[in-house]
N, CA, C and O atoms as a GROMACS GRO file, in nm:
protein
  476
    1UNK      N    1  -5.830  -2.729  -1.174
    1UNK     CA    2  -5.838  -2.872  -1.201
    1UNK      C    3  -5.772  -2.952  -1.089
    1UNK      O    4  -5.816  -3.058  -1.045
    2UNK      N    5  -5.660  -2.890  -1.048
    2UNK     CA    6  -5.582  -2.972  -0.936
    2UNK      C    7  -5.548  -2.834  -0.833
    2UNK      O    8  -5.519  -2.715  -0.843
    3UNK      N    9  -5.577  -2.953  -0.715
    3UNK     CA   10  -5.536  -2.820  -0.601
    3UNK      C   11  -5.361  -2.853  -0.543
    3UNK      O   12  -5.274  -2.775  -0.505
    4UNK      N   13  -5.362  -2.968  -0.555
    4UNK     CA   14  -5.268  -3.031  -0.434
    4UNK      C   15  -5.145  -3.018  -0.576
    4UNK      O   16  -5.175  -3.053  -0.690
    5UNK      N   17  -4.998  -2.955  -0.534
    5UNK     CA   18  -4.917  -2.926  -0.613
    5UNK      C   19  -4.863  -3.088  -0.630
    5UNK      O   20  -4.834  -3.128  -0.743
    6UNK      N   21  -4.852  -3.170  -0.524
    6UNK     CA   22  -4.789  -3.259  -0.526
    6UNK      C   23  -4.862  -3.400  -0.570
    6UNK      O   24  -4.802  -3.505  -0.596
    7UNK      N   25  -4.979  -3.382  -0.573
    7UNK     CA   26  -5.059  -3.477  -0.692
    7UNK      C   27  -5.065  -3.435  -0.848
    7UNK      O   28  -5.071  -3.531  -0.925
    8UNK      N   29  -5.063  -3.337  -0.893
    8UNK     CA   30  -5.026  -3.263  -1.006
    8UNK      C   31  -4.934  -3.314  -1.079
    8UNK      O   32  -4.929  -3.357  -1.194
    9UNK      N   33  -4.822  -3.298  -0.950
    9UNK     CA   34  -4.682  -3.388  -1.020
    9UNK      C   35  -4.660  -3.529  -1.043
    9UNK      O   36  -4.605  -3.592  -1.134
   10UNK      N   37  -4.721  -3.562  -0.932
   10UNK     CA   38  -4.702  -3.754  -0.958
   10UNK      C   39  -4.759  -3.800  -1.080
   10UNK      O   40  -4.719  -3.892  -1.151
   11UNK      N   41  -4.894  -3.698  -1.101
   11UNK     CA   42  -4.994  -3.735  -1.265
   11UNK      C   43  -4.835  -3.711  -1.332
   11UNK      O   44  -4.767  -3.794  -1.393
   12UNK      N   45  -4.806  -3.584  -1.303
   12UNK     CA   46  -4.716  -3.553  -1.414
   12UNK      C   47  -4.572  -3.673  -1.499
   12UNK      O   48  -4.534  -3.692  -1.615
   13UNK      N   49  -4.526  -3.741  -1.334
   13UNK     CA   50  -4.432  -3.829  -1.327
   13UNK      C   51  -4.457  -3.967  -1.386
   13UNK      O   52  -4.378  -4.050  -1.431
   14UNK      N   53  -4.599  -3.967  -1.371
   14UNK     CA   54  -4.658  -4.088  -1.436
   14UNK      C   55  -4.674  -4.093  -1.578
   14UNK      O   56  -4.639  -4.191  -1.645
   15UNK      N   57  -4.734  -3.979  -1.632
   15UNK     CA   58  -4.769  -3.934  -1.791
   15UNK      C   59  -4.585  -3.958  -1.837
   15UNK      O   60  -4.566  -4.058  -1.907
   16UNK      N   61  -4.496  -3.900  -1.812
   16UNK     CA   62  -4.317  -3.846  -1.799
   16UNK      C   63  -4.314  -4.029  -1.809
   16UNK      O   64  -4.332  -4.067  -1.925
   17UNK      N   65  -4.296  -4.137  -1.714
   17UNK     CA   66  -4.276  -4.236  -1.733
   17UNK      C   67  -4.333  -4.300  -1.841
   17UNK      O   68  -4.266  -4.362  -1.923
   18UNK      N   69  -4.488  -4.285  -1.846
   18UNK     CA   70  -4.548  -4.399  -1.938
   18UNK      C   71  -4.463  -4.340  -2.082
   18UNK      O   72  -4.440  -4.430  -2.162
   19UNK      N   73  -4.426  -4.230  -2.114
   19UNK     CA   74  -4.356  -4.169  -2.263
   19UNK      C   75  -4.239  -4.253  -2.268
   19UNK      O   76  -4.215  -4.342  -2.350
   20UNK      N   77  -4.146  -4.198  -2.135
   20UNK     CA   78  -4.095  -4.301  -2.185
   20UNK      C   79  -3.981  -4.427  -2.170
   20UNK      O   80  -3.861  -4.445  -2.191
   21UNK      N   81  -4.102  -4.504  -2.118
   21UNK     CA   82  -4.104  -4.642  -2.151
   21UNK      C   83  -4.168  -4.704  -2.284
   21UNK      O   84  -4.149  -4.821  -2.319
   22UNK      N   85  -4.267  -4.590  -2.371
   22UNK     CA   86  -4.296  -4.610  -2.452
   22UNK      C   87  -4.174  -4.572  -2.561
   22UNK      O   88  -4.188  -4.609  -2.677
   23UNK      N   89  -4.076  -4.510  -2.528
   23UNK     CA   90  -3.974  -4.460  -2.587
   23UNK      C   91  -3.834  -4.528  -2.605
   23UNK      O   92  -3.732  -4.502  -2.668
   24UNK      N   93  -3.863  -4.592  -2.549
   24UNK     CA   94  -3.730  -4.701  -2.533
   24UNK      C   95  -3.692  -4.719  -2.381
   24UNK      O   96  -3.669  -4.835  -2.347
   25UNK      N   97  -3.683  -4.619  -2.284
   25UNK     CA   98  -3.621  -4.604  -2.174
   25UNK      C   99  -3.654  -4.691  -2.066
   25UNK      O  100  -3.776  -4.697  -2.054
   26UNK      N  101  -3.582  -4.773  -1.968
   26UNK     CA  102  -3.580  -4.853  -1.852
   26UNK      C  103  -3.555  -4.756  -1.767
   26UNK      O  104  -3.455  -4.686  -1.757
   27UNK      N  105  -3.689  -4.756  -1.683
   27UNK     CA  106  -3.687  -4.631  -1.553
   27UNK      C  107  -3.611  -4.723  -1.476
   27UNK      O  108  -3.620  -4.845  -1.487
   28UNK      N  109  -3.516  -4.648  -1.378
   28UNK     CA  110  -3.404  -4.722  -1.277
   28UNK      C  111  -3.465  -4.636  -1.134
   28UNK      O  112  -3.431  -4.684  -1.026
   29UNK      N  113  -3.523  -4.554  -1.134
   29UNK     CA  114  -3.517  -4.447  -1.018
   29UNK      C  115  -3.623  -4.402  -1.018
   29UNK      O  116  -3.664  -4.385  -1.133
   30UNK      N  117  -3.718  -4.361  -0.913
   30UNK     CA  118  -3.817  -4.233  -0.943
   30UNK      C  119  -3.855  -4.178  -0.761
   30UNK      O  120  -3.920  -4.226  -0.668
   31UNK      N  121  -3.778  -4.058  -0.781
   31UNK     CA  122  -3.783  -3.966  -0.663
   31UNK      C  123  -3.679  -3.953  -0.583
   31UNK      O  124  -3.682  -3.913  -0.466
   32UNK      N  125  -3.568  -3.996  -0.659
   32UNK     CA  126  -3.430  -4.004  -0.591
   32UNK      C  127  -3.380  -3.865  -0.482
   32UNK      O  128  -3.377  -3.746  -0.515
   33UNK      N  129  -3.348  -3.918  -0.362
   33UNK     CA  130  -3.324  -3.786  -0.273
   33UNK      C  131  -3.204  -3.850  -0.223
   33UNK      O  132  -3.166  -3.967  -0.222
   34UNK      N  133  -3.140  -3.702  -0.169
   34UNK     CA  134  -3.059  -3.723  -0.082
   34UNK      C  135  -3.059  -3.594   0.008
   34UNK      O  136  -3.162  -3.534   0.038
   35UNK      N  137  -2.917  -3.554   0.052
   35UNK     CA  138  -2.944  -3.472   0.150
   35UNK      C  139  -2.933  -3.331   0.024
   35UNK      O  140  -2.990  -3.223   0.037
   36UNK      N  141  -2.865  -3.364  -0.067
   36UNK     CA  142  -2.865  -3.232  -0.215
   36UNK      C  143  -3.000  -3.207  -0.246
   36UNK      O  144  -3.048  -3.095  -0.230
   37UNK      N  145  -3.061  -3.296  -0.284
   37UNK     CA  146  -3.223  -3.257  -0.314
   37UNK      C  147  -3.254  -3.419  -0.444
   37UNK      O  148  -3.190  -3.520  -0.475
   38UNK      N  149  -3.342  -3.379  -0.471
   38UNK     CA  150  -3.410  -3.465  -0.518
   38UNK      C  151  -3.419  -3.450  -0.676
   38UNK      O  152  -3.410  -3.344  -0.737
   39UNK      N  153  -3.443  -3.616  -0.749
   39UNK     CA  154  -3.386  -3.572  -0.879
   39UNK      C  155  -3.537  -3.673  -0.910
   39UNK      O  156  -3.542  -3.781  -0.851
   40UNK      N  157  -3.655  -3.632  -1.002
   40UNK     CA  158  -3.796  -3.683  -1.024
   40UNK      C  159  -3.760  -3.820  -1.085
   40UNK      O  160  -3.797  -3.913  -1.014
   41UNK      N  161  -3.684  -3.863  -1.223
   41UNK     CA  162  -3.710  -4.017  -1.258
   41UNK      C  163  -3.523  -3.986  -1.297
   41UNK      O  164  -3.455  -3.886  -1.320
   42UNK      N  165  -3.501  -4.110  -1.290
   42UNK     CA  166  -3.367  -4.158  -1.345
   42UNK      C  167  -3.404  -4.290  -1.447
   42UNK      O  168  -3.487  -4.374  -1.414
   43UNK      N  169  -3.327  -4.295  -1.580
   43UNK     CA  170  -3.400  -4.352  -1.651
   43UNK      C  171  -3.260  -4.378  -1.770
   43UNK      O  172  -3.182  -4.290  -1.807
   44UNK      N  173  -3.257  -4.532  -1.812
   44UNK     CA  174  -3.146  -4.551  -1.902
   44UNK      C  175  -3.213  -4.582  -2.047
   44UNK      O  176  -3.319  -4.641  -2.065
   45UNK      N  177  -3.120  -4.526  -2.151
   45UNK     CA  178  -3.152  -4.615  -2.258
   45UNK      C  179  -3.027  -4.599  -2.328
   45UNK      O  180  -2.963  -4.496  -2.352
   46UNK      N  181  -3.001  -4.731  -2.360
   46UNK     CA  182  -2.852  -4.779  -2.428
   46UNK      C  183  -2.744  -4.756  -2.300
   46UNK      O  184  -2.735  -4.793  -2.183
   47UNK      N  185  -2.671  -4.677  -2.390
   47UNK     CA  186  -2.555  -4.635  -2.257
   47UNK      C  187  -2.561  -4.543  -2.200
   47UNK      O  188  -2.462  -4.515  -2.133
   48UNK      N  189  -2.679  -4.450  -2.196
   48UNK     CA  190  -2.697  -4.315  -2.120
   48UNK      C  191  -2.744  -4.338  -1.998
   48UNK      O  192  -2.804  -4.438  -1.959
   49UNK      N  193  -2.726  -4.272  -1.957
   49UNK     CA  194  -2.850  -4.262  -1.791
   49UNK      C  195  -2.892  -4.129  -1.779
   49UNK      O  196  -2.819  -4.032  -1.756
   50UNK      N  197  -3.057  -4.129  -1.803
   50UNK     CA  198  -3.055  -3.962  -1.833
   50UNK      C  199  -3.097  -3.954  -1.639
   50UNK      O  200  -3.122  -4.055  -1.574
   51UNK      N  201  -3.095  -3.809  -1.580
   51UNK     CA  202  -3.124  -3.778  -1.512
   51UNK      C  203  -3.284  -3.651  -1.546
   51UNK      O  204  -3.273  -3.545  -1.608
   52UNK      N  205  -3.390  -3.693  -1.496
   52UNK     CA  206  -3.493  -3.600  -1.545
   52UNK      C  207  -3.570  -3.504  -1.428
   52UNK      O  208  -3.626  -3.533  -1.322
   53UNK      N  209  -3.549  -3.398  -1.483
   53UNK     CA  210  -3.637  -3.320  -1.405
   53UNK      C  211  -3.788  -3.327  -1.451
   53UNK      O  212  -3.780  -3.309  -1.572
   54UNK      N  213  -3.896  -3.340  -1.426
   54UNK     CA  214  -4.042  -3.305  -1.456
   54UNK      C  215  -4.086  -3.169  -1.425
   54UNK      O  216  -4.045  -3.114  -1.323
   55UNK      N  217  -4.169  -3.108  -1.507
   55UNK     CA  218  -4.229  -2.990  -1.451
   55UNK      C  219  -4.340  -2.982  -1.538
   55UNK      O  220  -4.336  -2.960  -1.660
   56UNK      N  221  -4.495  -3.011  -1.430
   56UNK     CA  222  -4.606  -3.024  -1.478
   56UNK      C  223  -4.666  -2.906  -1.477
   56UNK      O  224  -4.641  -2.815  -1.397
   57UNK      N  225  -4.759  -2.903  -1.581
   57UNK     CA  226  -4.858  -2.745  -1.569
   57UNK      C  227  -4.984  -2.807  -1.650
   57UNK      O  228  -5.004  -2.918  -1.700
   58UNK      N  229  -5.064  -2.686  -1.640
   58UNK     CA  230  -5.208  -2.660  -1.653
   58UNK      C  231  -5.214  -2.560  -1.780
   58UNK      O  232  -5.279  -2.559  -1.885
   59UNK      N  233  -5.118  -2.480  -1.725
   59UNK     CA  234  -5.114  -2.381  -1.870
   59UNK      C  235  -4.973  -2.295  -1.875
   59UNK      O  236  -4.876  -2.366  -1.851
   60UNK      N  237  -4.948  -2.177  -1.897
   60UNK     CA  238  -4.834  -2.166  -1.944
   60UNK      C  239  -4.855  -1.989  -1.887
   60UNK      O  240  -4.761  -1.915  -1.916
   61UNK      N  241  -4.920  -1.955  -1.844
   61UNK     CA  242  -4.992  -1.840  -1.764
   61UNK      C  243  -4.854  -1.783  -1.686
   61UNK      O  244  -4.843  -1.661  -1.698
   62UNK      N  245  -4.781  -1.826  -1.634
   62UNK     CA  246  -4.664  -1.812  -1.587
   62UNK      C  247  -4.527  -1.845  -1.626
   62UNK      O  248  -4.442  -1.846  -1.537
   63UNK      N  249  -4.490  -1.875  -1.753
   63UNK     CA  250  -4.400  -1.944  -1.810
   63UNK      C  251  -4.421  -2.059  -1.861
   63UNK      O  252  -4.522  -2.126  -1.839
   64UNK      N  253  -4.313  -2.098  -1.945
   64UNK     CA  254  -4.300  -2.239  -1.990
   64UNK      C  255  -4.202  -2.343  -1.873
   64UNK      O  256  -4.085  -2.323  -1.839
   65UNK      N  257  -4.296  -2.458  -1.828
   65UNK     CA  258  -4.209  -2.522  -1.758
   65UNK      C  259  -4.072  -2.562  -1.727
   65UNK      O  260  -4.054  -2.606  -1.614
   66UNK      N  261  -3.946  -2.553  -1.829
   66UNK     CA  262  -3.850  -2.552  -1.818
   66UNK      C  263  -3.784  -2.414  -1.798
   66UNK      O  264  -3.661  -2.421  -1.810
   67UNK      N  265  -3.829  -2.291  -1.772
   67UNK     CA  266  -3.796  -2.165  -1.736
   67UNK      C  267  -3.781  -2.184  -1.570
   67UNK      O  268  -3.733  -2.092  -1.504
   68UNK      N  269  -3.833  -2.334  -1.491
   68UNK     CA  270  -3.875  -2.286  -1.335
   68UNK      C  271  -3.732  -2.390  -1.329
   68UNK      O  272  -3.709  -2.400  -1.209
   69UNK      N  273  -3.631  -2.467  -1.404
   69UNK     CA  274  -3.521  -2.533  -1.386
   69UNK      C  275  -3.413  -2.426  -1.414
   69UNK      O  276  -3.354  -2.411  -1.521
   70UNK      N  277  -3.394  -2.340  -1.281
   70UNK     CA  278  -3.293  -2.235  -1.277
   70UNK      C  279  -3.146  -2.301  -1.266
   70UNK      O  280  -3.110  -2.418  -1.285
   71UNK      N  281  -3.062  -2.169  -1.224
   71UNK     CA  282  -2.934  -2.250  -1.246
   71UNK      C  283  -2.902  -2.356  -1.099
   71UNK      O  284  -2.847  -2.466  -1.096
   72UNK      N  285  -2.966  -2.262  -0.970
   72UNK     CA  286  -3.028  -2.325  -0.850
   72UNK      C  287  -3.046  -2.476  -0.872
   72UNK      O  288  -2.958  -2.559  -0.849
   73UNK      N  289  -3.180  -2.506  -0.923
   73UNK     CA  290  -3.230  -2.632  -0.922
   73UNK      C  291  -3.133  -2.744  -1.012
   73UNK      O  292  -3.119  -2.864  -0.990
   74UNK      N  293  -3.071  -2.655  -1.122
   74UNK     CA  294  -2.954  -2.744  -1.193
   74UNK      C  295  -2.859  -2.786  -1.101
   74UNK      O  296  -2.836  -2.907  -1.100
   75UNK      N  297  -2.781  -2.694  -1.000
   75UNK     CA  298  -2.692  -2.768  -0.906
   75UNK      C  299  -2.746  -2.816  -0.799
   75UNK      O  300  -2.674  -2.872  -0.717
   76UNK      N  301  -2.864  -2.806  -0.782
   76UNK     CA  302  -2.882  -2.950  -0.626
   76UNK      C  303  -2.917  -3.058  -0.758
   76UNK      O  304  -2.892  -3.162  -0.697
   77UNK      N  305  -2.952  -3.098  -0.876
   77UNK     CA  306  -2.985  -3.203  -0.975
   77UNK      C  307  -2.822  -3.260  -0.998
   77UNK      O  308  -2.784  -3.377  -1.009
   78UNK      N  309  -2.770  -3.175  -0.998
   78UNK     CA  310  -2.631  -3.211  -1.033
   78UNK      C  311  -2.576  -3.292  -0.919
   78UNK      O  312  -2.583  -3.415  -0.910
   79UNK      N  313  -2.515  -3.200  -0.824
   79UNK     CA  314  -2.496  -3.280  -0.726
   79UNK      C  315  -2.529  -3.382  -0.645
   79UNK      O  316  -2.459  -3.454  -0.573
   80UNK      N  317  -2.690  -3.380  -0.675
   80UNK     CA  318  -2.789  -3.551  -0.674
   80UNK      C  319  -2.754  -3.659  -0.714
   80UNK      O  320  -2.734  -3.767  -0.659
   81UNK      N  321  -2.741  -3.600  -0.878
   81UNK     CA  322  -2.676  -3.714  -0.986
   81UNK      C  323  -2.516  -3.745  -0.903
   81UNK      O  324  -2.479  -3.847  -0.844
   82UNK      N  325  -2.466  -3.658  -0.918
   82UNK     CA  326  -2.317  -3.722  -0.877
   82UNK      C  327  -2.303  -3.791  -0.713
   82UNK      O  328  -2.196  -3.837  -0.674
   83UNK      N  329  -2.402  -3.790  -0.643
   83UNK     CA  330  -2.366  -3.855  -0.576
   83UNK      C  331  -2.464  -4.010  -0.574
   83UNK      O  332  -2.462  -4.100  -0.489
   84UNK      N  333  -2.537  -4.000  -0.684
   84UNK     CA  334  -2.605  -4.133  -0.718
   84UNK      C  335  -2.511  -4.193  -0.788
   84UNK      O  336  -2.485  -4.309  -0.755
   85UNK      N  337  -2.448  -4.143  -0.883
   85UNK     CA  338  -2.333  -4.230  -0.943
   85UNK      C  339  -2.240  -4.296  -0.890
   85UNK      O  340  -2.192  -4.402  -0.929
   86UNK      N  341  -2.188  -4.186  -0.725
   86UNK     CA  342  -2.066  -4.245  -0.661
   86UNK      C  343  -2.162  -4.388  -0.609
   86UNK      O  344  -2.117  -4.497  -0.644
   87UNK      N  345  -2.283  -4.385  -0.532
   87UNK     CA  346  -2.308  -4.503  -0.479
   87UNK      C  347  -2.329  -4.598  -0.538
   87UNK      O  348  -2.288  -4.708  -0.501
   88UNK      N  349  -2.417  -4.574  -0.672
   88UNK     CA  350  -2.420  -4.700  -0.747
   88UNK      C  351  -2.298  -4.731  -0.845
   88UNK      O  352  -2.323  -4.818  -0.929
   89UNK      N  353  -2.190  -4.685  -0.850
   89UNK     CA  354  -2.068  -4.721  -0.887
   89UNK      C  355  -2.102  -4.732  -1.026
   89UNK      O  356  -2.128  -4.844  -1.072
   90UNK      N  357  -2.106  -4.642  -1.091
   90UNK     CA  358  -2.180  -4.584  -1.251
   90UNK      C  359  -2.006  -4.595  -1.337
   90UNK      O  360  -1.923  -4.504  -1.343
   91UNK      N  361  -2.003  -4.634  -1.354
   91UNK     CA  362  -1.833  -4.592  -1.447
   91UNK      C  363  -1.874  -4.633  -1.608
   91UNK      O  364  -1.989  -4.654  -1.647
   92UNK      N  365  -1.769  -4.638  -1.678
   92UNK     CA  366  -1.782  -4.626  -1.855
   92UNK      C  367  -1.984  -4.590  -1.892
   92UNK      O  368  -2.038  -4.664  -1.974
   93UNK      N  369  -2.048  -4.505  -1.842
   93UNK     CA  370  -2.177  -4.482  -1.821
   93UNK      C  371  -2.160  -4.304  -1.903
   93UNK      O  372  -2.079  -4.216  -1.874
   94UNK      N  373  -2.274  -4.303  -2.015
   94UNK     CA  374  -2.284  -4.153  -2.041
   94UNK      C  375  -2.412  -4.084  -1.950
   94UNK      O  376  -2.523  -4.133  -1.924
   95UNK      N  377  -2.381  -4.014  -1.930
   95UNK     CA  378  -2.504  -3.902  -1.853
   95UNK      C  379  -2.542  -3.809  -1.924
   95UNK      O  380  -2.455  -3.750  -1.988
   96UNK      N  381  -2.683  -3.766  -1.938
   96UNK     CA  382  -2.751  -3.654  -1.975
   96UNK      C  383  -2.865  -3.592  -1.888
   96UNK      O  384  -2.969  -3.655  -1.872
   97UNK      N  385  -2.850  -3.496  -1.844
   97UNK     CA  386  -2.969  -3.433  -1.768
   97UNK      C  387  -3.104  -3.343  -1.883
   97UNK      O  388  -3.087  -3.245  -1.956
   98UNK      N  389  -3.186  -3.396  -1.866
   98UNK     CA  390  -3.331  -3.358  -1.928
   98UNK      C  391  -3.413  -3.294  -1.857
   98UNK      O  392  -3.392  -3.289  -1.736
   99UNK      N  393  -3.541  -3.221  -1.920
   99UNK     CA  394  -3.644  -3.129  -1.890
   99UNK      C  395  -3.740  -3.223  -1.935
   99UNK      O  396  -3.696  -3.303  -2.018
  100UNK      N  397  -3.850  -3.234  -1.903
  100UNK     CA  398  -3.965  -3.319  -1.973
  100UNK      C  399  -4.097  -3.204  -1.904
  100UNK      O  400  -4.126  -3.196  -1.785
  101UNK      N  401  -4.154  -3.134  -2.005
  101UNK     CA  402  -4.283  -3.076  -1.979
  101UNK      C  403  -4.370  -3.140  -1.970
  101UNK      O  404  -4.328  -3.247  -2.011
  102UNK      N  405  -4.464  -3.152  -1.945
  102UNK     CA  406  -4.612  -3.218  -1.937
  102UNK      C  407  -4.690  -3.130  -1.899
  102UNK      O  408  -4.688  -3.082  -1.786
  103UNK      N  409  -4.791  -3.088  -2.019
  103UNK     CA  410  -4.917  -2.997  -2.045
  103UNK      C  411  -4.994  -3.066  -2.032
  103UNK      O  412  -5.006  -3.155  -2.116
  104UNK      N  413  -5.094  -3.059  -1.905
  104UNK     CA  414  -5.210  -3.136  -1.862
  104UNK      C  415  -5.360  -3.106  -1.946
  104UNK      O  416  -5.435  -3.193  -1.990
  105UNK      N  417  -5.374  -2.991  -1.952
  105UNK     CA  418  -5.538  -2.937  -2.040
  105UNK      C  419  -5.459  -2.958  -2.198
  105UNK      O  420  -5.538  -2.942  -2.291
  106UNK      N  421  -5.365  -2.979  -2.225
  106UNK     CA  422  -5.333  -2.999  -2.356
  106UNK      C  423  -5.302  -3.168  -2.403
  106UNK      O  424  -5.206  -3.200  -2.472
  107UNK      N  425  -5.407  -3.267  -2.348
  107UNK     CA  426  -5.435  -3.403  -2.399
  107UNK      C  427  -5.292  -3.484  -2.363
  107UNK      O  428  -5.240  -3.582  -2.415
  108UNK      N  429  -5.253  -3.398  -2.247
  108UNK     CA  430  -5.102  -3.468  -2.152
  108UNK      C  431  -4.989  -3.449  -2.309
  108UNK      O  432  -4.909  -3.532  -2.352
  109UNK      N  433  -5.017  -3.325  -2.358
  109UNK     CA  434  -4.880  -3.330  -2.435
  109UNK      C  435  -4.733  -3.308  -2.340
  109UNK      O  436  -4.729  -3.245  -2.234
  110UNK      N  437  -4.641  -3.360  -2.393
  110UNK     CA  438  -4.489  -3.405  -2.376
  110UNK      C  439  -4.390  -3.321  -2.441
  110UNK      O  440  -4.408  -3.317  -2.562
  111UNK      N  441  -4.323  -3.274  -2.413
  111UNK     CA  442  -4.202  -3.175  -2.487
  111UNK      C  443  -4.074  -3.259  -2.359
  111UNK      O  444  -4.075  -3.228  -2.240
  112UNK      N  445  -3.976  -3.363  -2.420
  112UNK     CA  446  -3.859  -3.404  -2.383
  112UNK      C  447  -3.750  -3.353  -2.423
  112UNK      O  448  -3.700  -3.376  -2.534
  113UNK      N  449  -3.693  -3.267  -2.323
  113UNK     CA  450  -3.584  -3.166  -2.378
  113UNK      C  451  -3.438  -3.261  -2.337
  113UNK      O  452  -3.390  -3.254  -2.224
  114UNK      N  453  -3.401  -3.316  -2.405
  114UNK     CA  454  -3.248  -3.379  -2.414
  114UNK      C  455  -3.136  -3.266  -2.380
  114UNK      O  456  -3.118  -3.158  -2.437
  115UNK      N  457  -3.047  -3.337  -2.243
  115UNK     CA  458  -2.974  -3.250  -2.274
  115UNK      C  459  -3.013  -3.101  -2.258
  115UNK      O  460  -2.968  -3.028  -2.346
  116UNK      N  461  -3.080  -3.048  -2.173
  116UNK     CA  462  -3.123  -2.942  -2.148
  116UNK      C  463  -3.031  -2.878  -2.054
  116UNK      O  464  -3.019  -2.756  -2.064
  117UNK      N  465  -2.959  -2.947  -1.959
  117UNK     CA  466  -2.860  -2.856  -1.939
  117UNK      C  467  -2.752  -2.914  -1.852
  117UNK      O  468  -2.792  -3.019  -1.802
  118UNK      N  469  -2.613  -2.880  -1.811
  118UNK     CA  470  -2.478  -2.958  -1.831
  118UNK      C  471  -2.414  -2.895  -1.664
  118UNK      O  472  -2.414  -2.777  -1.626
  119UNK      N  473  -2.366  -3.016  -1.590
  119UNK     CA  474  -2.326  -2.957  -1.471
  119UNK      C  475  -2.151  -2.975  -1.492
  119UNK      O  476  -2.074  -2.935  -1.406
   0.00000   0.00000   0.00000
């Protein structure tokens, strides 16, 4: 269905946003890099600021998408986040880092994993 990994994902980042903003959430960020690596949407609702990883698929032939957020990809996300916080001067602010699947042949279903995992 898709060749290009990196159009795959932007569908993916897009489907990941439109949820949710339909969800309550004010996207603040999307594709945040630094020299740690890159963190897909940053996104507040209330007093949180979640930090989100995306991971789009087609099918599940190789795992479930949050199996490819190793402990690896958790610390360059981590260290992303913390140094987005030092610049934008984030204080009395809660943080949560999330997984958000997006199953493309499955009518763009959504699985938002809260809190999926803690640096």
């Amino acid at each position: 269905m898709f060749t290009n990994k990196r159009v795959k994902g932007n569908i993916g980042e897009d489907i990941a946003i439109e949820y949710l903003e339909k969800n309550g959430y004010k996207i603040i960020d999307r594709n945040f890099s630094s020299r740690f690596g890159e963190i897909d949407i940053i996104a507040r609702k209330d007093y949180i600021v979640a930090f989100i990883e995306v991971k789009t698929r087609s099918s599940i032939k190789y795992g479930n998408p949050y199996e490819f957020v190793d402990k690896n990809k958790q610390r360059k996300i981590g260290k992303t986040a913390l140094y987005y916080i030092k610049i934008n001067n984030l204080i009395n602010t809660q943080f949560s880092f999330d997984i958000m699947e997006v199953f493309l042949k499955e009518q763009n279903k959504i699985n938002h994993i809260k809190d999926a995992f803690w640096i």
